[in-house]
C-alpha positions in Angstrom: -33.2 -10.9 -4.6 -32.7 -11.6 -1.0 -30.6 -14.6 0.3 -32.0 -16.7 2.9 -29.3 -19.3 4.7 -31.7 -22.9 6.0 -30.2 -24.8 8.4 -31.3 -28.4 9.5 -30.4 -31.5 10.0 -34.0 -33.3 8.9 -33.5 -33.6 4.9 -37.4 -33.6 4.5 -37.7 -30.6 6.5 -35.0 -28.7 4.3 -36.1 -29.7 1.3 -39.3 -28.7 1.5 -38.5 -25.0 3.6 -36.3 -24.4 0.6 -38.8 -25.3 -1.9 -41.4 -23.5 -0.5 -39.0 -19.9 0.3 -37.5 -20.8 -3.3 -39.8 -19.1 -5.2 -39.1 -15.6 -3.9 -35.4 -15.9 -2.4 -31.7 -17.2 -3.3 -31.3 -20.3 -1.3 -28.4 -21.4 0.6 -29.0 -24.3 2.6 -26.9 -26.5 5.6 -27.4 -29.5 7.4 -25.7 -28.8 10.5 -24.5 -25.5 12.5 -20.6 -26.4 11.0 -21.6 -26.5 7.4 -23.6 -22.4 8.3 -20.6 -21.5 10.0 -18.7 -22.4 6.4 -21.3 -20.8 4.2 -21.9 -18.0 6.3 -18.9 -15.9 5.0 -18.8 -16.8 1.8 -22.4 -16.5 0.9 -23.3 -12.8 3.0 -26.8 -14.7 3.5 -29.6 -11.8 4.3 -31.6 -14.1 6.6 -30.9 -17.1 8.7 -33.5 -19.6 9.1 -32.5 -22.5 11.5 -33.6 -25.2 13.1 -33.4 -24.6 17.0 -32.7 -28.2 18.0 -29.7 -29.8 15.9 -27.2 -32.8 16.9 -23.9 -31.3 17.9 -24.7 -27.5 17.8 -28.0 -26.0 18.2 -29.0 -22.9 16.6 -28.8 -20.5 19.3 -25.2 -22.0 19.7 -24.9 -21.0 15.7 -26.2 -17.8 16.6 -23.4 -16.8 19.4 -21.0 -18.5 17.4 -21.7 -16.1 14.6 -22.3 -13.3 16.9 -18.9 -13.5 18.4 -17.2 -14.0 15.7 -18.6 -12.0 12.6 -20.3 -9.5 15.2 -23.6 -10.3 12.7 -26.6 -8.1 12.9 -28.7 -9.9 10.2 -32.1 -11.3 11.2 -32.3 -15.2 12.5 -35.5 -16.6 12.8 -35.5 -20.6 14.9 -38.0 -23.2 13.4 -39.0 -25.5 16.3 -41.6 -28.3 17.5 -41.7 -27.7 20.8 -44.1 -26.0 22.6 -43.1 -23.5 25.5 -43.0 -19.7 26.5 -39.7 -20.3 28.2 -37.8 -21.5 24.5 -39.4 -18.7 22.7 -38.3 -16.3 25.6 -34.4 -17.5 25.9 -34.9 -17.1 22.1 -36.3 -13.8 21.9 -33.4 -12.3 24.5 -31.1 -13.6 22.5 -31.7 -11.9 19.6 -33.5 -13.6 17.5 -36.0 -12.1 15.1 -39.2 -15.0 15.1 -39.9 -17.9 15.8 -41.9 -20.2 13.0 -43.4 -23.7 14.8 -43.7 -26.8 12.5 -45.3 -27.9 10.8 -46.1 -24.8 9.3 -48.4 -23.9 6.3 -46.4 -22.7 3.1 -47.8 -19.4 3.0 -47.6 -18.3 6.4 -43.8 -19.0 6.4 -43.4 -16.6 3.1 -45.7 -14.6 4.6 -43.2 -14.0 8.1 -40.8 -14.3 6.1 -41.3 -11.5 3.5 -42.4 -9.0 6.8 -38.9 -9.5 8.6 -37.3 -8.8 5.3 -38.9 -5.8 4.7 -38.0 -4.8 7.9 -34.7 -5.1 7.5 -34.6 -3.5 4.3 -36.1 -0.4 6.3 -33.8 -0.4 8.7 -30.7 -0.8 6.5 -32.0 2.3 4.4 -32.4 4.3 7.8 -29.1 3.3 8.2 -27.6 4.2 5.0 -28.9 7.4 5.0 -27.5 8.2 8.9 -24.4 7.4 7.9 -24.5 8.8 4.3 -22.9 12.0 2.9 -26.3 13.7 1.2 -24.3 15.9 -1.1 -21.6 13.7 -2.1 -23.4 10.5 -1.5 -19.8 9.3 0.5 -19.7 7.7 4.2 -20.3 11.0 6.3 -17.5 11.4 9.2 -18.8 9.0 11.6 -19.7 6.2 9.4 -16.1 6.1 7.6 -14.0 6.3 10.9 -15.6 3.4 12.1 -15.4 1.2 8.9 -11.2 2.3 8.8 -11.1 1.7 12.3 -12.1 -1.9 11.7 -10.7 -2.0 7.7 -6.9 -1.2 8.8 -6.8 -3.5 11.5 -7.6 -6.3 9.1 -6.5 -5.5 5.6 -3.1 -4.2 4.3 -3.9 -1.1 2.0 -3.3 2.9 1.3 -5.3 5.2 3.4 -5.2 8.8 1.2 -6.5 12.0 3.3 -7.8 14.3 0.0 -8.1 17.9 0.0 -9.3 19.9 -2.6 -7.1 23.3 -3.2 -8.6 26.5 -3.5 -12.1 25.8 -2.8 -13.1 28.4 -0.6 -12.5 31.0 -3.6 -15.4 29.4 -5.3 -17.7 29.8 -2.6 -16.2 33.4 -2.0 -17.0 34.3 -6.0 -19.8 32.1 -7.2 -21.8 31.4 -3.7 -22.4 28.4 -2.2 -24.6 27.0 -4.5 -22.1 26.6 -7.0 -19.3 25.3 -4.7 -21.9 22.6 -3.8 -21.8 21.6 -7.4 -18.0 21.7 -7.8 -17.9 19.5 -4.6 -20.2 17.0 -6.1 -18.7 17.2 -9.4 -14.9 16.2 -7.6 -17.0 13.0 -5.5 -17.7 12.0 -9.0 -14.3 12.3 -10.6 -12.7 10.5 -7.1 -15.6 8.0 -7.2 -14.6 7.1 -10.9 -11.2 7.3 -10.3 -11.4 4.1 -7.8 -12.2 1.0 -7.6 -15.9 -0.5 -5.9 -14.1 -2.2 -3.5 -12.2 1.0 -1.9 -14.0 3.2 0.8 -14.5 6.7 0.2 -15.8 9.5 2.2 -16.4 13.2 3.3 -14.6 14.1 6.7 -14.9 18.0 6.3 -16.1 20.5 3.4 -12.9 20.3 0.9 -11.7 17.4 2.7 -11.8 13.5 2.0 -10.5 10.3 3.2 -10.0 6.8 1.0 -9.0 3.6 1.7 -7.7 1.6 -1.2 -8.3 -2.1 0.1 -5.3 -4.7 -0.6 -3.0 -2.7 -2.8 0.4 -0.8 -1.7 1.4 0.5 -4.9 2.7 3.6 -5.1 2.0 4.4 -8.6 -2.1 4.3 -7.5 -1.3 7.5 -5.5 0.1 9.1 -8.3 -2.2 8.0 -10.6 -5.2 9.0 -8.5 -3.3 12.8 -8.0 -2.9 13.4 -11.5 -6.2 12.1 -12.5 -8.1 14.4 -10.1 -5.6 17.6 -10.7 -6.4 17.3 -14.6 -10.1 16.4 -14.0 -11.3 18.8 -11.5 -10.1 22.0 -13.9 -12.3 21.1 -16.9 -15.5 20.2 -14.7 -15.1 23.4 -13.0 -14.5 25.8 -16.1 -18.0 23.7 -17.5 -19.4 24.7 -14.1 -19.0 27.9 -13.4 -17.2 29.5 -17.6 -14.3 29.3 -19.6 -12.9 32.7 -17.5 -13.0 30.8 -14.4 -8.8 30.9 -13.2 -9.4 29.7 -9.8 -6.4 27.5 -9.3 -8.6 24.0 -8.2 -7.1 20.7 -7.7 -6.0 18.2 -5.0 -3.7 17.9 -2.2 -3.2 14.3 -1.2 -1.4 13.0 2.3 -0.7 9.0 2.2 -0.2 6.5 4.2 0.8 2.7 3.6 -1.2 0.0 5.9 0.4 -1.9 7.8 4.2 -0.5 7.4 2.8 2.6 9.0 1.0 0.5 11.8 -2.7 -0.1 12.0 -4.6 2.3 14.4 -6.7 4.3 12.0 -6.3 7.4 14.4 -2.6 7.2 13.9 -2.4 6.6 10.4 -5.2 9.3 9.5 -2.9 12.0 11.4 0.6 10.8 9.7 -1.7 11.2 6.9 -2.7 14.4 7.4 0.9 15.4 7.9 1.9 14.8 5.1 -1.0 16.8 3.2 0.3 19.7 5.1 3.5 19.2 3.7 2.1 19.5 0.2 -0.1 22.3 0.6 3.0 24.3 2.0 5.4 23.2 -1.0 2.8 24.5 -4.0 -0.4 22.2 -3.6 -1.6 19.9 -6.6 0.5 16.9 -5.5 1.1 14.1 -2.9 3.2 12.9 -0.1 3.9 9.6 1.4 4.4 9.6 5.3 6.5 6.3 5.8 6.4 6.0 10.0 9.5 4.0 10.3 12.2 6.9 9.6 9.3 9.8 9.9 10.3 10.7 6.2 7.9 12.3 3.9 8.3 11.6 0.4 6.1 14.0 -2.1 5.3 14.7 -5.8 4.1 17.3 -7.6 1.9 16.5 -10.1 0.8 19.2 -12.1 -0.4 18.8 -15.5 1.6 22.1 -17.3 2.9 25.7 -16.3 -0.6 27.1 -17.2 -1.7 25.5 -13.7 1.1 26.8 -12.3 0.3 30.0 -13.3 -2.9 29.8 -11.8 -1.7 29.3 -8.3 0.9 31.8 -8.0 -0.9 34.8 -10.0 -2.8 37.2 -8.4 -6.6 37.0 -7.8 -8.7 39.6 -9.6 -6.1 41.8 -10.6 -7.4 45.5 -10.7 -6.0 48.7 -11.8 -3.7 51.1 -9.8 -0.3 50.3 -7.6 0.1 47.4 -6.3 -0.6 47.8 -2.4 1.0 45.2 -0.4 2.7 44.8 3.1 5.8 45.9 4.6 7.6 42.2 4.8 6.1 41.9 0.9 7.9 45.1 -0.1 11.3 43.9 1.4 11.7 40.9 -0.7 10.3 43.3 -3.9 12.6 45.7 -3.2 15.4 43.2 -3.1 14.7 41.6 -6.6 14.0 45.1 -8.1 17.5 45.9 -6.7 19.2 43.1 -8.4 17.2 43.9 -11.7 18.2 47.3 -12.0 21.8 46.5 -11.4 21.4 43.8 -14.3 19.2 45.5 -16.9 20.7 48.7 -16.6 17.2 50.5 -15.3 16.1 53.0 -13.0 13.6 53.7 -10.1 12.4 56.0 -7.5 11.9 55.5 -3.6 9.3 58.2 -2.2 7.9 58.4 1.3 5.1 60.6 1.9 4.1 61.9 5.0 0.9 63.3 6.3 0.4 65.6 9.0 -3.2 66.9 10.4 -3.7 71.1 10.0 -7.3 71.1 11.6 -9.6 68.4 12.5 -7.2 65.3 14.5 -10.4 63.0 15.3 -10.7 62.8 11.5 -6.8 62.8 10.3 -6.9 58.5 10.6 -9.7 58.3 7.8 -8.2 60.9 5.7 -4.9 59.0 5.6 -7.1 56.2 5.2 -8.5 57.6 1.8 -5.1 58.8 0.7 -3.6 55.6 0.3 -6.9 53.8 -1.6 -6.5 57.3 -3.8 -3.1 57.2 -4.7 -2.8 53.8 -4.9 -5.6 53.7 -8.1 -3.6 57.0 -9.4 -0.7 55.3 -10.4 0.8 53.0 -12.2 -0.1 48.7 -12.2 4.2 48.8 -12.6 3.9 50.7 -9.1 4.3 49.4 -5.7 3.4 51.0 -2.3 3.2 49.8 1.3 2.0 51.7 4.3 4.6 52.2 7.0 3.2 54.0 9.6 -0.7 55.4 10.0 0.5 58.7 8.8 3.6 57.2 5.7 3.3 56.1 2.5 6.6 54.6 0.8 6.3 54.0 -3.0 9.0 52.4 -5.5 8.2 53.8 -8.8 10.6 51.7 -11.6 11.1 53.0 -15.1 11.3 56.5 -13.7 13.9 58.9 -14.6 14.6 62.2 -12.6 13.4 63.8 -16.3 10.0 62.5 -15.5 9.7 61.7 -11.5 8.2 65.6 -10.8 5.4 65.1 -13.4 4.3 61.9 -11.7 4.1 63.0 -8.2 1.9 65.5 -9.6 0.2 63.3 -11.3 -0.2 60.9 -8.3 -1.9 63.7 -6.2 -4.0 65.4 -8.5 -6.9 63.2 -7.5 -5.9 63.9 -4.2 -6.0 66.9 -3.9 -9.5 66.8 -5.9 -11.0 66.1 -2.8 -12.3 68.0 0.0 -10.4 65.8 2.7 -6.9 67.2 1.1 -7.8 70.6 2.6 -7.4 69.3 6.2 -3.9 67.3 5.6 -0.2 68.5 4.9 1.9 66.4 2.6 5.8 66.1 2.8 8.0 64.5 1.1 11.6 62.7 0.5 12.8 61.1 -2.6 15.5 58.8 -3.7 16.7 58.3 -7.3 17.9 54.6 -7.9 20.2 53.3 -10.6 22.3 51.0 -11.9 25.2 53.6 -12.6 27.3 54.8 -9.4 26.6 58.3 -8.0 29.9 59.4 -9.6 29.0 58.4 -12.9 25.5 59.5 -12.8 26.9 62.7 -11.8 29.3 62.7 -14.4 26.6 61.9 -17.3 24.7 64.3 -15.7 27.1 67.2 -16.3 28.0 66.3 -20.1 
C-alpha cells in the first residue's frame, strides 16, 4: 500500500483529505512544513500532498527544502484556493506533479491521486529494470557505482570486490548456457549469504561487488568466503554431474569504510588489489587492503585438500607423455634430480633431432606430427618438451639401460607407421641418469 505524506495547517482540511485518501493509502499527516521535514525521513512517504499556502513555510519552500537536502524525486502534488495560471505555472517549473483546487470533490482527489501513483509505479519499474542485472537480478554496473558512490560517503561499512574462480572452464566445457546457470546459482548463494540491508551487484561476468552497510567485522569477510567456497562446489556438481572437478569458488578483495577513506573509486581499486593478491597466492580466499600502511592481510579458506586438489591437478588429463614447455621442464627436471638421488632411481635424457631428406616446404608439419605422435606413444610417467622446430628432448624415469633400446623403438614405431617418416631423418643422443656415481655404476656394471 502506498504512503501518502498531507501537509496543512487547516485541521478541517486535513482531517477530511486524510479521511477521504484513507481508504486506499497509509496516511501520514503534518500540520506545518517543520513537522514534513521530521516525518519525511522517517516515514519514506510515496507521495506528498501539501497545502501550497502555510504560515511560516509554504509548500514549495517544503519542496526545495526537501529537494536540497534529501535530493527527493517522489511526486508532490500543492492543494490551493487560489485561482491563477501564474501559481500553477511557478508550481509546475518547479517540479511539482498536480495541482488539486479546493474544495474538491472526494472522488476526483482519489481519482488524481491513484493516476500519479500509477505513474510513478511505472516509472520506478522502468527504472529498476535499467538499472537491474537480468540474469542475476543484482544492480548492473552503473546503478551499483552510483549507490557506493553515495553509500561510502555516508556510512561506515566493508566494500568486498567478489570473483568467482575458474569460471571460464565452465563455459569452455559445458557452453554458455550452463555457465549462465552456475552464475545465477552463485547470486543466490551470495544473496543468501547477506543481509537485506547490504548492496550487492554484477560489475563484470565472474565479477561482483558488496557493500555490507554499518559493520566492520572482520570475521563477516571470512564467514562470507567460506560460505560461498563450500556452497558454490555442491550447486555446481547438481548443475552440471557428480564428475564435474572444475575447481570453482571465490576470490574476495576487502576493503574497510572509512579507515580506508571514502571515495568509492579508491576503495573499489585497493579492493581489487587485494583480489589480485589472492588469485596469485592459490584463489579460494580473501584479503584485506588496509590503506594506512598499504598492507594486505589474506586468508585462505578452503574447505579440505580435495579442493585443493582440484586447483592444482591437471584439466582433462589424457593419455601419452606429458608435453609441456621448456621453463616447465627445468623446474621438473630439477625435482626428478633430487628424487632420484633420494630414492635410489633411474632415468633417461634423449634429444631427438630431425632433419629434412626431400621435401623442406613440408619438413615444419612433419616435425609438427612427430611430436603429437610420440608424445601419445609413450608413457603418462614420460615428459617431453620441444626445444627447437626441429628437437625433441624427453626424460624417461624408471628406465634402465636394460630396457631404454626397446623403448625408443617402441616410441617410433608409430612413427615410422606413417608416410611422413619417409621424408625425415632422425638422430639421436642419450644420457643415462642415476643415483649411483659413474664409478660405481661402472663398477656394478662389470661384476
Amino acid at each position: 500500500m502506498a504512503k501518502i505524506l498531507i501537509v496543512d495547517d487547516e485541521p478541517v482540511i486535513l482531517s477530511l483529505t486524510a479521511q477521504i485518501l484513507s481508504q486506499k493509502y497509509d496516511i501520514v499527516t503534518a500540520t506545518s512544513g517543520t513537522d514534513a521535514l521530521k516525518l519525511y525521513w522517517r516515514e519514506k512517504p510515496d507521495l506528498i500532498l501539501a497545502d501550497l499556502l502555510m504560515p511560516e513555510m509554504s509548500g514549495f519552500e517544503l519542496y526545495e527544502i526537501l529537494k536540497q537536502n534529501y535530493s527527493i524525486s517522489i511526486p508532490v502534488v500543492f492543494m490551493t484556493g487560489k485561482d491563477g495560471s501564474e501559481v500553477e505555472a511557478e508550481g509546475f517549473a518547479s517540479g511539482a506533479a498536480d495541482f488539486i483546487r479546493k474544495p474538491f470533490r472526494p472522488e476526483v482527489l482519489l481519482q488524481r491521486i491513484e493516476n500519479i501513483i500509477n505513474t510513478v509505479d511505472k516509472i520506478k519499474d522502468l527504472m529498476e529494470e535499467a538499472c537491474t542485472d537480468r540474469l542475476t537480478g543484482f544492480l548492473n554496473k552503473g546503478a551499483v557505482t552510483d549507490k557506493l558512490t553515495d553509500l561510502c560517503k555516508m556510512n561506515d561499512g566493508i566494500l568486498m570486490v567478489i570473483d568467482l574462480d575458474s569460471f571460464k572452464l565452465v563455459n569452455d566445457l559445458y557452453g554458455h548456457e550452463a555457465g549462465d546457470s552456475i552464475l545465477k546459482a552463485f547470486a543466490d548463494i551470495l544473496r543468501s549469504t547477506t543481509r537485506s540491508s547490504d548492496v550487492l551487484g554484477r560489475i563484470g561476468g565472474d565479477e561482483f561487488v558488496l557493500f555490507c552497510v554499518s559493520t566492520t567485522e572482520i570475521s563477516i569477510i571470512s564467514s562470507i568466503s567460506k560460505r560461498l567456497n563450500t556452497q558454490i562446489s555442491k550447486r555446481a556438481k547438481e548443475i552440471l554431474g557428480d564428475d564435474m572437478n572444475i575447481p570453482l569458488g571465490a576470490s574476495i578483495g576487502a576493503v574497510i569504510v572509512p579507515n580506508s577513506g571514502t571515495d568509492f573509486q579508491d576503495l573499489f581499486n585497493d579492493a581489487d588489489h587485494a583480489l589480485y593478491t589472492v588469485k596469485q597466492n592459490g584463489k579460494h580466499g580473501f584479503a584485506i587492503h588496509e590503506k594506512r600502511d598499504s598492507y594486505v592481510r589474506s586468508e585462505v579458506s578452503l574447505a579440505d585438500l580435495h579442493a585443493l586438489n582440484m586447483i592444482f591437478e591437471e584439466r582433462n588429463l589424457g593419455s601419452g607423455a606429458y608435453f609441456i614447455g621448456q621453463e616447465a621442464f627445468t623446474q621438473v627436471y630439477r625435482f626428478l634430480l633430487r628424487y632420484i638421488k633420494t630414492y635410489k632411481e633411474t632415468a633417461y635424457m634423449l634429444l631427438l633431432t630431425l632433419s629434412p631428406i626431400n621435401n623442406l616446404s613440408f619438413f615444419p608439419m612433419a616435425a609438427d606430427l612427430f611430436g603429437d605422435t610420440l608424445s601419445q606413444s609413450l608413457r603418462k610417467s614420460d615428459i617431453m618438451v620441444r626445444i627447437r622446430q626441429n628437437q625433441y628432448l624427453f626424460l624417461l624415469p624408471h628406465v634402465s639401460p636394460e630396457t631404454f633400446p626397446g623403448l625408443v623403438d617402441r616410441m617410433l614405431s608409430s612413427w615410422n607407421k606413417l608416410k611422413e617418416s619417409n621424408d625425415v631423418e632422425i638422430s639421436q643422443e642419450s644420457e643415462f641418469i642415476t643415483h649411483e656415481t659413474e664409478e660405481e655404476y661402472s663398477r656394478r656394471a662389470d661384476d
